[in-house]
C-alpha positions as CSV (number, residue, x, y, z in Angstrom):
1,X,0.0,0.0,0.0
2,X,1.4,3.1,-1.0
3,X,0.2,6.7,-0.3
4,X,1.5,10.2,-0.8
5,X,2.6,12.6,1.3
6,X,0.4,15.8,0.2
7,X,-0.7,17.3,3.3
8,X,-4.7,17.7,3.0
9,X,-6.1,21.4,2.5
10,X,-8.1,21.4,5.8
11,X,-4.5,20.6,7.9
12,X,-2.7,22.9,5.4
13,X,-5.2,25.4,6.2
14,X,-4.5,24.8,10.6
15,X,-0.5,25.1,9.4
16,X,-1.0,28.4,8.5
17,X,-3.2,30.1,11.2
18,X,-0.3,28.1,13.2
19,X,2.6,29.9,11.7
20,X,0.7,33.2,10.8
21,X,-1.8,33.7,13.6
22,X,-1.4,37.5,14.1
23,X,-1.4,37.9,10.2
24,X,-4.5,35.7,9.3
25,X,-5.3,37.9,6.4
26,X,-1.9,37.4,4.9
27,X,-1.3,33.6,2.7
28,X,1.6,32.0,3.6
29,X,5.0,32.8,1.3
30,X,4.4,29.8,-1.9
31,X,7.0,27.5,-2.1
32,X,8.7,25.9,-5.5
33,X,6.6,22.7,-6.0
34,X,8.6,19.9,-5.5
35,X,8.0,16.0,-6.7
36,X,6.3,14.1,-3.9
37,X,8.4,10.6,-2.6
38,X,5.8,8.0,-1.8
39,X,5.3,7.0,1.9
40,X,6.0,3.4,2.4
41,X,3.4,2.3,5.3
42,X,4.3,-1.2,7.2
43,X,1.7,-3.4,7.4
44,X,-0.3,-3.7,10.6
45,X,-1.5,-6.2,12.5
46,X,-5.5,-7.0,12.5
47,X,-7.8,-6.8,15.5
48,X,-8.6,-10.6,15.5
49,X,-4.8,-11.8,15.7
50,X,-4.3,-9.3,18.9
51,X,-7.4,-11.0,20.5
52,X,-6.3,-14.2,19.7
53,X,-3.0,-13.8,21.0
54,X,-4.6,-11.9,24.1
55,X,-7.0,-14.6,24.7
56,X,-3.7,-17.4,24.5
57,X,-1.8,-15.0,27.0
58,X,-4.5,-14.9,29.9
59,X,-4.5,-18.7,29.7
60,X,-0.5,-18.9,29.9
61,X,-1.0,-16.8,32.8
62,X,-3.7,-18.8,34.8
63,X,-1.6,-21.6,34.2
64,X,1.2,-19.9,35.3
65,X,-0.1,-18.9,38.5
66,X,-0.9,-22.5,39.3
67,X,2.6,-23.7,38.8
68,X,3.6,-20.7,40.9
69,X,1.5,-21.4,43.5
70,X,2.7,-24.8,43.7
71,X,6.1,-23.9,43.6
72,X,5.7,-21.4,46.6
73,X,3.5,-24.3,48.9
74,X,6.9,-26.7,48.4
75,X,8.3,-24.2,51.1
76,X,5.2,-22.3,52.4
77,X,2.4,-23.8,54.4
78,X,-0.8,-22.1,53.9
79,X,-1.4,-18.7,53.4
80,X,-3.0,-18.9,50.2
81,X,-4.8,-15.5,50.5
82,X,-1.5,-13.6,51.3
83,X,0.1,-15.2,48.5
84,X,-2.7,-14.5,45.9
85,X,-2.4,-10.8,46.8
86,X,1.1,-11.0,46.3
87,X,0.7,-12.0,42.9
88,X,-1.7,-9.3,42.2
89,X,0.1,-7.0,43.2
90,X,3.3,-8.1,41.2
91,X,1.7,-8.6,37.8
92,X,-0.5,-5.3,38.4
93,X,3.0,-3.3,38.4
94,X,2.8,-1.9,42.5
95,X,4.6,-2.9,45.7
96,X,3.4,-4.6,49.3
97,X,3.4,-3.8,52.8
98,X,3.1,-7.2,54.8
99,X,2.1,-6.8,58.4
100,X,2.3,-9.8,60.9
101,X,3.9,-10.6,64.1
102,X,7.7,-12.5,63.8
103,X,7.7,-16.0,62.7
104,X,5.1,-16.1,60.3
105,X,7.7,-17.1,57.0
106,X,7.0,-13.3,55.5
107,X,10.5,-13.8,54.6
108,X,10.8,-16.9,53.3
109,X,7.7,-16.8,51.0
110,X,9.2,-13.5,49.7
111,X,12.3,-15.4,48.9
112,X,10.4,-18.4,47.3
113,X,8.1,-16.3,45.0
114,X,11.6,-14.5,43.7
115,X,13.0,-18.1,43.0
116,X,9.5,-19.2,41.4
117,X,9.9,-16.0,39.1
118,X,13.5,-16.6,38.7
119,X,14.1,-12.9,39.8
120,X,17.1,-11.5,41.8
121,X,16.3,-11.1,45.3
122,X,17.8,-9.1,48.0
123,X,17.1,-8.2,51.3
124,X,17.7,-5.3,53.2
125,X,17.2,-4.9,57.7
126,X,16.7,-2.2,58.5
127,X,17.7,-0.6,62.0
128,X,18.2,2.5,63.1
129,X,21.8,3.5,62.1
130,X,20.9,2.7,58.3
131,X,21.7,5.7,55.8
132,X,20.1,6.0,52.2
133,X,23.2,5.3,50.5
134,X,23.5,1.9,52.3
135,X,20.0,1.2,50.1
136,X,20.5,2.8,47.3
137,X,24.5,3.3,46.4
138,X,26.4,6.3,46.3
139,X,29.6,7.5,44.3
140,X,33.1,6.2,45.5
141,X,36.4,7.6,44.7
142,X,38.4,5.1,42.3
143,X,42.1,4.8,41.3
144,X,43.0,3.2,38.4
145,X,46.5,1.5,39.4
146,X,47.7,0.5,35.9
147,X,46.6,3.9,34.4
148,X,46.6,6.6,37.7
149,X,43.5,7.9,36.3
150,X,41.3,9.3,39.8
151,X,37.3,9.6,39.3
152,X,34.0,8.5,40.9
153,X,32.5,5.7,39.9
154,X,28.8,4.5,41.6
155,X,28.3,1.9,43.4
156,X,25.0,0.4,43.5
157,X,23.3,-1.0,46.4
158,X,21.3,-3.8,47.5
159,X,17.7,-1.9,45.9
160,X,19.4,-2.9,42.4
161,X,17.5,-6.5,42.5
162,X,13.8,-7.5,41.1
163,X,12.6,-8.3,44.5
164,X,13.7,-6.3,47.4
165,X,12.7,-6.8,50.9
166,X,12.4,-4.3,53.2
167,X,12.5,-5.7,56.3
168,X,11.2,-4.0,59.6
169,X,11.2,-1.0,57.7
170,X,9.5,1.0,60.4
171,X,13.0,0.6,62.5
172,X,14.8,3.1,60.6
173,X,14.7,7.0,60.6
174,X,12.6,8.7,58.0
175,X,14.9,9.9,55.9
176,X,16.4,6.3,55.0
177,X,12.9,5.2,54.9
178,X,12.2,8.2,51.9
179,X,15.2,7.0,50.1
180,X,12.4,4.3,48.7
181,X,10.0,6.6,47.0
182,X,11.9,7.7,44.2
183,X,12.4,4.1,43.3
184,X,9.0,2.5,44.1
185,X,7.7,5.4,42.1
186,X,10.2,6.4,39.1
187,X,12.0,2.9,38.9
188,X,15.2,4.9,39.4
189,X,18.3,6.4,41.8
190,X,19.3,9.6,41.6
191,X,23.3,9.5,42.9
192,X,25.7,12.5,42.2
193,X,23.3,13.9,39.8
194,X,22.9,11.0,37.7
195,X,19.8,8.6,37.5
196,X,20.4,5.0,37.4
197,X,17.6,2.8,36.2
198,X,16.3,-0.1,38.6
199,X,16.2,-3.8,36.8
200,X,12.6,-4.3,35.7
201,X,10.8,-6.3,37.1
202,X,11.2,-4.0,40.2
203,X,9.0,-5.0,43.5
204,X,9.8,-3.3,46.6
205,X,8.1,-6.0,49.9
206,X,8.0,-4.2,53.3
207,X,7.8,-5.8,56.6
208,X,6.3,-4.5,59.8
209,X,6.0,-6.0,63.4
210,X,2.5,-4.5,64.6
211,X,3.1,-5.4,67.7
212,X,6.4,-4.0,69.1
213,X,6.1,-0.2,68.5
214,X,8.6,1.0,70.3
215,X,11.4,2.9,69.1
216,X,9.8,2.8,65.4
217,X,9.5,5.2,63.5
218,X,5.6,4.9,61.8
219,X,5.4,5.5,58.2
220,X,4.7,8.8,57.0
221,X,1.1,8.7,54.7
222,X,2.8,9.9,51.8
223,X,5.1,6.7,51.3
224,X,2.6,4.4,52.6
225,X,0.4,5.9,49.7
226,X,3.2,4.4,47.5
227,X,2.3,1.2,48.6
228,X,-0.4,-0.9,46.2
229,X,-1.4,-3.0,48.9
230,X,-1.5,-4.0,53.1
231,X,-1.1,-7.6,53.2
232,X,-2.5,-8.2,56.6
233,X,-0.4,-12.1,57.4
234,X,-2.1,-14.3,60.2
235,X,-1.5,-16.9,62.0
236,X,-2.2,-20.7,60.5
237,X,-4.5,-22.9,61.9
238,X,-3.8,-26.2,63.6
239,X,-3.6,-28.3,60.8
240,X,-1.0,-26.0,58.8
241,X,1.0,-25.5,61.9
242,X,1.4,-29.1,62.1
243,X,2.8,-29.6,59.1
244,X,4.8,-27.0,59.3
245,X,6.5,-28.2,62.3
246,X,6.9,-31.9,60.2
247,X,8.2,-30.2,57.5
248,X,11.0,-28.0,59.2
249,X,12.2,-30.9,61.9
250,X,12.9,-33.0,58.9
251,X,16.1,-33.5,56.7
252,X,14.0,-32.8,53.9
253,X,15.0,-29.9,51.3
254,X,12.2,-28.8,48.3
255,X,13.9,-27.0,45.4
256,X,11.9,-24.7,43.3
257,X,12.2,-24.3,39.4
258,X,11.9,-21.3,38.1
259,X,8.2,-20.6,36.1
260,X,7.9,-17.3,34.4
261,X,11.4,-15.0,33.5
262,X,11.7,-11.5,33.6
263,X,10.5,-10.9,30.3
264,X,7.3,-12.5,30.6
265,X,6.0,-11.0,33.9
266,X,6.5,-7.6,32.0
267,X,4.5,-9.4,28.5
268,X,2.0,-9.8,31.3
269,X,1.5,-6.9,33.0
270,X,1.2,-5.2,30.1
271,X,-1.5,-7.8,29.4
272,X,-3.1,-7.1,33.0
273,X,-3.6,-3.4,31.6
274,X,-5.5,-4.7,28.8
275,X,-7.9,-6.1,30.5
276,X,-11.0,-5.1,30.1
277,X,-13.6,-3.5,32.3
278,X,-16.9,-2.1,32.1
279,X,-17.7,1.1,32.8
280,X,-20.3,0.4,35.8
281,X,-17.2,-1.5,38.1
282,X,-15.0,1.6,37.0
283,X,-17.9,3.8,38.5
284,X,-18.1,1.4,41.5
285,X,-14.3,1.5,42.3
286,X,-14.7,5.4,42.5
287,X,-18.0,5.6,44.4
288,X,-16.2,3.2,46.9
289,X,-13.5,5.3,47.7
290,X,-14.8,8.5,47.1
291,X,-17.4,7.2,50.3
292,X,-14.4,6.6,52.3
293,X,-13.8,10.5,52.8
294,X,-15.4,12.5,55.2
295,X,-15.7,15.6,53.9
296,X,-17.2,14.4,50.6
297,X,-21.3,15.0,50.5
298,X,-21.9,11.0,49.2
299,X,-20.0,9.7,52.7
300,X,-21.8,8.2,55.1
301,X,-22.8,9.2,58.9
302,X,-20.0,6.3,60.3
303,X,-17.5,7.8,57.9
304,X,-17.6,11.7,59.5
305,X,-17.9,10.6,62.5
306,X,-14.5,7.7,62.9
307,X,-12.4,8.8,59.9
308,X,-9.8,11.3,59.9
309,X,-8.5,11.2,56.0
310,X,-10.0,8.7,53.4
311,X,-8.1,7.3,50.4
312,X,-7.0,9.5,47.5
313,X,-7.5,9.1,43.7
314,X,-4.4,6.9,43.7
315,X,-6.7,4.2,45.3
316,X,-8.7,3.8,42.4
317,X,-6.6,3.6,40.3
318,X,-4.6,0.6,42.1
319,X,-8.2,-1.1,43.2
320,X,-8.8,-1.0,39.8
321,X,-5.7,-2.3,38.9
322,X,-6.0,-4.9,41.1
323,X,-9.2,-6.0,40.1
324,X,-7.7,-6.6,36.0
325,X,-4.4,-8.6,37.5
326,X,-7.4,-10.9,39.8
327,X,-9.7,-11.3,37.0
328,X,-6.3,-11.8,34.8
329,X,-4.8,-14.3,37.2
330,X,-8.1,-16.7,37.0
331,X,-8.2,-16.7,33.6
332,X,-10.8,-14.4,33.0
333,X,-11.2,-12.0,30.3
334,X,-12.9,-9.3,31.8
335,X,-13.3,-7.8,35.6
336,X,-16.2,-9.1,38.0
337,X,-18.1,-6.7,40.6
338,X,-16.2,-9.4,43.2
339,X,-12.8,-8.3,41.9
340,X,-13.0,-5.0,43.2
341,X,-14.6,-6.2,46.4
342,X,-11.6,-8.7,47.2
343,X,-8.9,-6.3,46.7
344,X,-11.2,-3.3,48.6
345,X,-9.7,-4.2,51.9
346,X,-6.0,-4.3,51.0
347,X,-6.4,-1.3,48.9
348,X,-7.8,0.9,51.3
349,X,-6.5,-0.2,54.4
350,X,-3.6,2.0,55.0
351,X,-5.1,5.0,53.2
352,X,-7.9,5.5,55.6
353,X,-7.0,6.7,59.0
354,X,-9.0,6.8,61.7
355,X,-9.7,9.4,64.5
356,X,-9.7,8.7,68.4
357,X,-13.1,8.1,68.2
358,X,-12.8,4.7,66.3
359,X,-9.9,4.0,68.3
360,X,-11.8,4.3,71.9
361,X,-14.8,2.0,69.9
362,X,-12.3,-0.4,68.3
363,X,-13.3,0.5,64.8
364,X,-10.5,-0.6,62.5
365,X,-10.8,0.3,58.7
366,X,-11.2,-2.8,57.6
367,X,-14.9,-2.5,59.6
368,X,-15.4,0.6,57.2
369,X,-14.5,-0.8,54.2
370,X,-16.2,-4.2,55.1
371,X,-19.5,-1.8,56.2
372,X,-18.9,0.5,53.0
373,X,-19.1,-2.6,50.2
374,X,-22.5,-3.7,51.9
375,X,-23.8,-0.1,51.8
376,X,-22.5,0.5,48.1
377,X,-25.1,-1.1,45.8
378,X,-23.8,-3.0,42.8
379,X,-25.0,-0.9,39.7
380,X,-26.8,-3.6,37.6
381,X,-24.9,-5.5,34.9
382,X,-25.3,-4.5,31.5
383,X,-24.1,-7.5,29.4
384,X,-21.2,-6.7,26.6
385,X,-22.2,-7.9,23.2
386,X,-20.2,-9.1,20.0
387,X,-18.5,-12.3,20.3
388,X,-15.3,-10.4,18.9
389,X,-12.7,-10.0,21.4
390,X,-11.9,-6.7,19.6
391,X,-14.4,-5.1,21.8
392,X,-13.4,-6.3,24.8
393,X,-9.3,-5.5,24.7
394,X,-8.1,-1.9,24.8
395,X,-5.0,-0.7,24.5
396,X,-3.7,-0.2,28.2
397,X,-2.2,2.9,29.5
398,X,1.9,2.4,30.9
399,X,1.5,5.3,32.9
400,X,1.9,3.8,36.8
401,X,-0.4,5.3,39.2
């Protein structure tokens, strides 16, 4: 297919008001005519083989997250629901704050999922003497011995890995604990005026003891804003703490193969943001946080009277996020009313602080949100017609939230 490039007289027209907009009654200087070189245009590929290969990547992935899940159980005793949000969270592009009391294997089914991603995984304590450039490098002075030649050469630090693990971070001052925002957020370190790109995948896991609070230093709201999700881990029951007590007395040692590489967990959260959804769970996710703030007209009488700050617009856009990587993950095509009401609580958790009053009643946020999603009606489904998958998959935006 070949076309020329002759410029039509309508754009023409918009080129010169451009150019000549204080002079509109004046043409724009002629030009010699010149011979027109035919635009080549490369071939494009139809709607039906992008759905096709759409529809064949959400199955890889479902299968994918099965072998994944059975990779992680070889050293991880239960906490299915902890690990399902962790996947979320990874193929939906944001990073997780896990909260439990010591001993619950946070660690160690951080470090499996890394080895069932094949990822490079580092982890990071952190106390109270830690400085930012322990995290995220800094410039040293170098000599060349052969040569004599003197400069500064960076260094990078353990946050230069796919996975990193944050552990305790609430034990270190603030500013070593804001040395993670620019790279949860950019994907980057800025040392000696330079920036340094993090490895991609990058997935920043954070650790917190709620239970020994002193000497911490809490979170400020603004980083904990950077964080997708609250992963709230509890203990097992009686059954899985059995077996995990066989398990880790034995001389037994379970190996993990790798299932997905680098490469395809980014192929698939591009995928995640293709995902379709329909405009009525868009207009749920907002309605749902937008209800979480007191000062908004459409929040409820509990809501003014136990919450001091709701969640921001950067909640729905990670609930919906979550919602597509869920929906994804099962091996659906499109997202479900229940998607958004499964991530709800891990979403919103951290965003919405309460007031003393909720504290003196013991009203936690996951009571709002849990009292919020029954008061929020489900708008009623409007069934999507056309078999063709070329109405269901958009082209996704890569901006992160």
């Amino acid at each position: 297919m070949v076309r020329y490039g002759r410029a039509t007289p309508q754009f023409s027209m918009r080129l010169s008001r451009v150019a000549y907009g204080s002079r509109l009654n004046e043409s724009p200087p002629r030009t010699p005519r010149t011979s027109l070189r035919p635009l080549t245009v490369a071939p494009t590929q139809t709607a039906s083989a992008t759905d096709d290969d759409d529809v064949q990547r959400v199955a890889a992935l479902a299968a994918a997250r099965e072998q994944i899940i059975e990779a992680i159980r070889r050293k991880v005793v239960g906490q299915d629901e902890v690990i399902e949000q962790l996947l979320v969270a990874l193929f939906a592009g944001g990073h997780c704050l896990l909260v439990g009391v010591p001993g619950l294997a946070k660690t160690l089914m951080v470090h499996a999922l890394a080895d069932a991603l094949s990822l490079d995984f580092t982890r990071v304590q952190f106390t109270p003497d830690l400085m930012p450039s322990d995290i995220t490098g800094a410039d040293v002075f170098y000599e060349d011995k052969a040569t004599g030649e003197r400069a500064f050469r960076f260094v990078p630090g353990p946050i230069f890995a796919n996975v990193l693990l944050a552990d305790e971070i609430n034990r270190t001052p603030p500013k070593t604990q804001a040395a993670l925002l620019e790279a949860m957020q950019e994907r980057q370190v800025t040392a000696g005026g330079k920036r340094h790109p993090l490895p991609s995948p990058f997935f920043t896991l954070a650790t917190q003891n709620p239970i020994d609070q002193e000497g911490t230093y809490p979170l400020p709201e603004a980083q904990l804003d950077r964080f997708m999700m609250q992963v709230n881990v509890v203990y097992p029951n009686e059954a899985e703490e059995l077996e995990i007590v066989r398990r880790t007395t034995a001389d037994t040692l379970e190996a993990i193969q790798p299932v997905l590489s680098a490469e395809e967990i980014a192929e698939h959260t591009r995928l995640v943001r293709r995902t379709p959804i329909a405009p009525h769970i868009d207009q749920f996710a907002v309605t749902l946080v937008r209800k979480s703030r007191h000062d908004q007209p459409e929040a409820p009488e509990y809501i003014r009277e136990f919450v001091r700050w709701g969640a921001g617009p950067r909640a729905s856009q990670w609930l919906v996020l979550a919602a597509k990587a869920r929906a994804t993950l099962s091996g659906r095509y499109s997202v479900d009313i229940d998607d958004i009401r499964a991530m709800a609580a891990p979403v919103l958790r951290h965003r919405i602080k309460t007031n003393f009053s909720a504290d003196a009643e013991g009203v936690t946020p996951d009571d709002l949100i849990a009292r919020l999603m029954k008061d929020t009606p489900d708008v009623p489904d409007r069934k999507i017609g056309g078999a063709r998958l070329s109405s269901l998959f958009a082209a996704g935006n890569d901006r992160q939230p």
